[in-house]
C-alpha positions as CSV (number, residue, x, y, z in Angstrom):
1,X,0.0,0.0,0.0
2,X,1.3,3.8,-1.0
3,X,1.4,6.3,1.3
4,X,1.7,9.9,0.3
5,X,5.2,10.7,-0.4
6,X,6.2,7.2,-0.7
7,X,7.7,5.9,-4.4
8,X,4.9,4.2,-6.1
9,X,5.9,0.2,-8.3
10,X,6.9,2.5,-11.5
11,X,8.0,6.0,-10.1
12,X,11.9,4.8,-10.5
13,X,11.4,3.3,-13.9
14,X,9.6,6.6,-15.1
15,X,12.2,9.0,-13.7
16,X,14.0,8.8,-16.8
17,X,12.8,8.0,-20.0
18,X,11.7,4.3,-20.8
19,X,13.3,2.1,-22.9
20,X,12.8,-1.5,-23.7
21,X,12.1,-4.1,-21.4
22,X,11.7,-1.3,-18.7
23,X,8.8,-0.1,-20.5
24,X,7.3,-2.9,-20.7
25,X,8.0,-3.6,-16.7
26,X,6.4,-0.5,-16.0
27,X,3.3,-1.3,-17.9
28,X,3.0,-4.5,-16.3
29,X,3.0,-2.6,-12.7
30,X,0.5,-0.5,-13.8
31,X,-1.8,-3.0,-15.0
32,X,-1.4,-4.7,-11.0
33,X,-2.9,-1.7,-10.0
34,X,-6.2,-1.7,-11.6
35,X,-8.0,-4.6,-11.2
36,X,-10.7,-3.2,-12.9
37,X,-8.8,-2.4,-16.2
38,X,-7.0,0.6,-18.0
39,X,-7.3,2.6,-21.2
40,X,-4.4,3.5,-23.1
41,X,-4.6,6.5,-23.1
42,X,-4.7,6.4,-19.0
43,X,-1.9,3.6,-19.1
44,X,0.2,6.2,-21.6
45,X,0.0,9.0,-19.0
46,X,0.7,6.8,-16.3
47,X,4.3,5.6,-17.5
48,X,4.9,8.5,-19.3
49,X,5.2,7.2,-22.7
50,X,3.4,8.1,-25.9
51,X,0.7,5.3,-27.1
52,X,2.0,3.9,-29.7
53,X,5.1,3.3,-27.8
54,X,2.9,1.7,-24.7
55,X,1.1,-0.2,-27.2
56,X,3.8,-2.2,-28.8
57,X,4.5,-3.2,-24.9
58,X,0.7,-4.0,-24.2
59,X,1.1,-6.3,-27.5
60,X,4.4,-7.9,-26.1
61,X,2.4,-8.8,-22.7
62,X,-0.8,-10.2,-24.6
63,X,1.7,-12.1,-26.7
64,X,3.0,-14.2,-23.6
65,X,-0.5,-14.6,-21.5
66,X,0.6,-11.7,-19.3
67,X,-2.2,-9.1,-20.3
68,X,-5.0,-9.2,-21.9
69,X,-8.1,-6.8,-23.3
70,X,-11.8,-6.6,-22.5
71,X,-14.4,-6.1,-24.4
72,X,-14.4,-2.5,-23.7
73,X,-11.0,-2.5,-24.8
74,X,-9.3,-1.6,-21.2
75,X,-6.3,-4.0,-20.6
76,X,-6.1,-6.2,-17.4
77,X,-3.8,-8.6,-16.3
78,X,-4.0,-11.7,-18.1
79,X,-4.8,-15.2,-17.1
80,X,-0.9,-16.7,-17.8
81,X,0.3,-13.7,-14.9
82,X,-1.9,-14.8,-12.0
83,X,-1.6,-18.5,-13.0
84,X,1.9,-18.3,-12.3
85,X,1.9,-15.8,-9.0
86,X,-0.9,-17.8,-7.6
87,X,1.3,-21.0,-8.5
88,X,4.7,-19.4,-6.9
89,X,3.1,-18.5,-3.9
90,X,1.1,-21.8,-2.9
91,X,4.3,-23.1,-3.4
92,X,6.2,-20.7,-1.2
93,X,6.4,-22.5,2.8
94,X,3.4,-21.5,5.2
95,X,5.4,-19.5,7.5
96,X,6.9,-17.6,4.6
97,X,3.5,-16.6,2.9
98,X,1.8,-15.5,6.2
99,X,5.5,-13.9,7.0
100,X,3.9,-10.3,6.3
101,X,0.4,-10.7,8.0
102,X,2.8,-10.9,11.0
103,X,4.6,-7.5,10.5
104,X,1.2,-6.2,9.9
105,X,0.0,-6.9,13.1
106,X,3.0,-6.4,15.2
107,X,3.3,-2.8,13.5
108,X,-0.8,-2.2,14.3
109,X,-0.8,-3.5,17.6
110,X,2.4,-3.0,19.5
111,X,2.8,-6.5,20.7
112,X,4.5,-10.0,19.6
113,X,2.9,-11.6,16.5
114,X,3.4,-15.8,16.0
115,X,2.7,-18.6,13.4
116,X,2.4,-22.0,14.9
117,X,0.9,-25.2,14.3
118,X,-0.1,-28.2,15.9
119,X,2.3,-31.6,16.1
120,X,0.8,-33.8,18.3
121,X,0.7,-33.3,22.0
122,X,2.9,-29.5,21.0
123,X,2.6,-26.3,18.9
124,X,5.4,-25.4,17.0
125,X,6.1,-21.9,16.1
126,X,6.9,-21.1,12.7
127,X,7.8,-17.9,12.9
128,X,7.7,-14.7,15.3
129,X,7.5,-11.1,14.5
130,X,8.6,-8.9,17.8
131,X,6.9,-5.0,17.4
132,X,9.1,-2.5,15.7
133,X,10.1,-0.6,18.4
134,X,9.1,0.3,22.4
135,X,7.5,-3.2,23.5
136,X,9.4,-5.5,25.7
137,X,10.3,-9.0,23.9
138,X,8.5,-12.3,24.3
139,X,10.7,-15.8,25.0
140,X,9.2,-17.6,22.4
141,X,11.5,-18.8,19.6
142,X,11.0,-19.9,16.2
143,X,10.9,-23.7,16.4
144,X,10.2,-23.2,20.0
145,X,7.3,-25.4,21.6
146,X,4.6,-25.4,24.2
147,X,2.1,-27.5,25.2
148,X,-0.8,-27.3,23.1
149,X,-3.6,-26.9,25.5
150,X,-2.4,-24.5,27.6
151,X,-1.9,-22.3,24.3
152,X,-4.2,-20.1,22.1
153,X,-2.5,-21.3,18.9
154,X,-3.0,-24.9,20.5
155,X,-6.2,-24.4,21.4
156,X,-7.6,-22.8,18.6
157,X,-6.1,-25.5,16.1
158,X,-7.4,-28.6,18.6
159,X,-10.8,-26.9,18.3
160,X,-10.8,-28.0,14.9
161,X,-8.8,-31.3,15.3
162,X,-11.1,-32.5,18.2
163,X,-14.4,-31.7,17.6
164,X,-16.3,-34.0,20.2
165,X,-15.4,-34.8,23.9
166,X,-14.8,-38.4,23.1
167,X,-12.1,-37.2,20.3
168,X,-10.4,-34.8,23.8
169,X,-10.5,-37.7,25.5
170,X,-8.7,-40.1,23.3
171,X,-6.2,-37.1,22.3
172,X,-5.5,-37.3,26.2
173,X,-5.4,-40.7,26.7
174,X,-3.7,-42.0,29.9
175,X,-1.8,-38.3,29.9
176,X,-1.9,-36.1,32.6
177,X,-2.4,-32.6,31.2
178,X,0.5,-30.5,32.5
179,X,-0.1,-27.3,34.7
180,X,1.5,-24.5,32.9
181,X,-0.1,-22.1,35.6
182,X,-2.7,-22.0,38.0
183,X,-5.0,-21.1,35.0
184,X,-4.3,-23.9,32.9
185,X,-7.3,-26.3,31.9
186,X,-6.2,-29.7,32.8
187,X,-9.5,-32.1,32.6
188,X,-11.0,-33.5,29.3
189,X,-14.2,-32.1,30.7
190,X,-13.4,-28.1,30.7
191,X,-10.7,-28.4,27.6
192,X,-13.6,-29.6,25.4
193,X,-15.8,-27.4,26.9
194,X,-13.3,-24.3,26.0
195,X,-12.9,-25.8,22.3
196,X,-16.8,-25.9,21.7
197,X,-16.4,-22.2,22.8
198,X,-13.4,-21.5,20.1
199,X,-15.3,-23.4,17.4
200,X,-18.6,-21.0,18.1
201,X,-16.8,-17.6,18.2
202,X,-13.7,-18.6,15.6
203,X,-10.7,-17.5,18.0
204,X,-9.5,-18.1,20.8
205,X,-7.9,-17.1,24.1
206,X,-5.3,-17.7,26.3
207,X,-5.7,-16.1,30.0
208,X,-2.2,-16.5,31.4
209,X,-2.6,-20.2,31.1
210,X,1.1,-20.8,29.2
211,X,2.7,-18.3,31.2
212,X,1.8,-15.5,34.2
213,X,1.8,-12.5,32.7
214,X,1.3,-13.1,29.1
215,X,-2.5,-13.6,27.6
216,X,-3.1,-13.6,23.7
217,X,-5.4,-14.0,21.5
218,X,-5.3,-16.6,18.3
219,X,-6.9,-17.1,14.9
220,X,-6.6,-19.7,12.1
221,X,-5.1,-18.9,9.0
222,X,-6.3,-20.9,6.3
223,X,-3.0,-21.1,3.9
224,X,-3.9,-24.8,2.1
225,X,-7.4,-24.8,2.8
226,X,-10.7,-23.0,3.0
227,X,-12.1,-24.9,5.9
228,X,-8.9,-26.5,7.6
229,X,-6.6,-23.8,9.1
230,X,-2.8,-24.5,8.1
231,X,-1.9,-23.2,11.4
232,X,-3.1,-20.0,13.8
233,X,-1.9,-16.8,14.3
234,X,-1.7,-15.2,17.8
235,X,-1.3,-11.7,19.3
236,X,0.7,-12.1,22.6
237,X,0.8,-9.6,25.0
238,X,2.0,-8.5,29.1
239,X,-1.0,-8.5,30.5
240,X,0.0,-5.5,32.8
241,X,0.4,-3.5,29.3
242,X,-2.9,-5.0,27.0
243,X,-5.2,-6.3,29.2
244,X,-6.5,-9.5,27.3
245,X,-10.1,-7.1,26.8
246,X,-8.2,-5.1,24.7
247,X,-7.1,-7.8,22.7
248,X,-10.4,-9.1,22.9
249,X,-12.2,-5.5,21.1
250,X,-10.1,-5.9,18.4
251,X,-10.9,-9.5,17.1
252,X,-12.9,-8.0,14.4
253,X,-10.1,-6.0,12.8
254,X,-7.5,-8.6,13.5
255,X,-9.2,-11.0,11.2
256,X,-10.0,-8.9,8.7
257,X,-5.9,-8.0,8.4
258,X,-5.8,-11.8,8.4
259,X,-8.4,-12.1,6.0
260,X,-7.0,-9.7,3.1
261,X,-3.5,-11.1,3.8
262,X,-3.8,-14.8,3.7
């Protein structure tokens, strides 16, 4: 996103005048930027370049499946383009891909951001974004665990792993769930009873249950799937500082950053 006064994807390549494949880069940009289409006589102004000039490029880029026209003759990107960026990036790892959701919430919010997701018994984080500047640092480490029920990553991805009280139980077994604090759930009973609770409102909490001090809130992100979360994405925070109600007002706005980045 531009800000005012920031360089925009083509302001460099228009500085000076345009030749060659440079051209033809800078149309490309501009063609990202309207989703809706572009005129040529708009797309001439935008990179600076008279039409006939721009044209020959827009040709070059139909050519090759990278742009294409509609029928009122405004040029979009084509087909070929967002085959292969939607190709490269379900290829790209998980933790990679949801990499900038992370600074995105770290630099809104003021607190530590995480990826984790669930292997067996544990969560595993995947990655950790610490706020830019002012907030004390979490312990957590990339590739770091915890146990999963005394987490809201862990809980929020066994919400959808475990979706009955029998399925809790068997995860158990002949386990005894570990205390993390004196607010950790450690019966079948109230851990299902918690999950049916994720599963209704779509997120989850943790109230100082991993660790005194620290409460977060988590959400899935659904990288691979539309309906099984890949893993979940947590704001953690020092209680004394963001009271988990503060974490908990801004659930709707969290996943909607989620939602347009993932």
């Amino acid at each position: 996103m531009n800000t005012t006064g920031a360089e925009g994807p083509t302001e460099g390549l228009t500085e000076n005048r345009l030749v060659g494949s440079d051209r033809v880069l800078a149309v490309l940009a501009v063609l990202a930027q309207h989703a809706d289409g572009i005129g040529l006589d708009e797309m001439a102004r935008a990179v600076k370049s008279p039409k006939p000039t721009v044209h020959r490029a827009l040709a070059s880029l139909r050519r090759a499946g990278l742009a294409e026209q509609d029928g009122r003759g405004r040029y979009l990107l084509g087909d070929e383009f967002l085959r292969m960026a939607f190709a490269h990036h379900e290829a790209r790892p998980d933790h990679i891909r949801v990499h900038s959701t992370l600074e995105a919430l770290a630099q809104r919010y003021g607190e530590t951001v995480h990826y984790a997701v669930l292997d067996g018994y544990s969560v595993v984080y995947r990655s950790k974004v610490d706020p830019p500047t002012g907030a004390a640092r979490l312990t957590s480490v990339v590739g770091g665990r915890n146990p999963a029920h005394a987490t809201g990553v862990g809980k929020l991805l066994l919400a959808y792993a475990l979706p009955s009280e029998e399925a809790v139980r068997a995860w158990v077994g002949e386990r005894t769930l570990q205390r993390q604090t004196p607010h950790t759930l450690t019966t079948v009973t109230r851990l299902h009873e918690d999950l049916s609770r994720i599963r209704e409102r779509g997120y989850s909490i943790d109230d100082q249950e991993n660790e005194e001090g620290v409460n977060c809130i988590a959400l899935p992100a659904f990288l691979t799937s539309p309906t099984v979360p890949s893993g979940a994405i947590s704001i953690s925070a020092l209680a004394y500082r963001t009271p988990l109600q503060v974490l908990l007002d801004n659930v709707p706005e969290v996943r909607r950053i989620i939602g347009a980045r993932t």
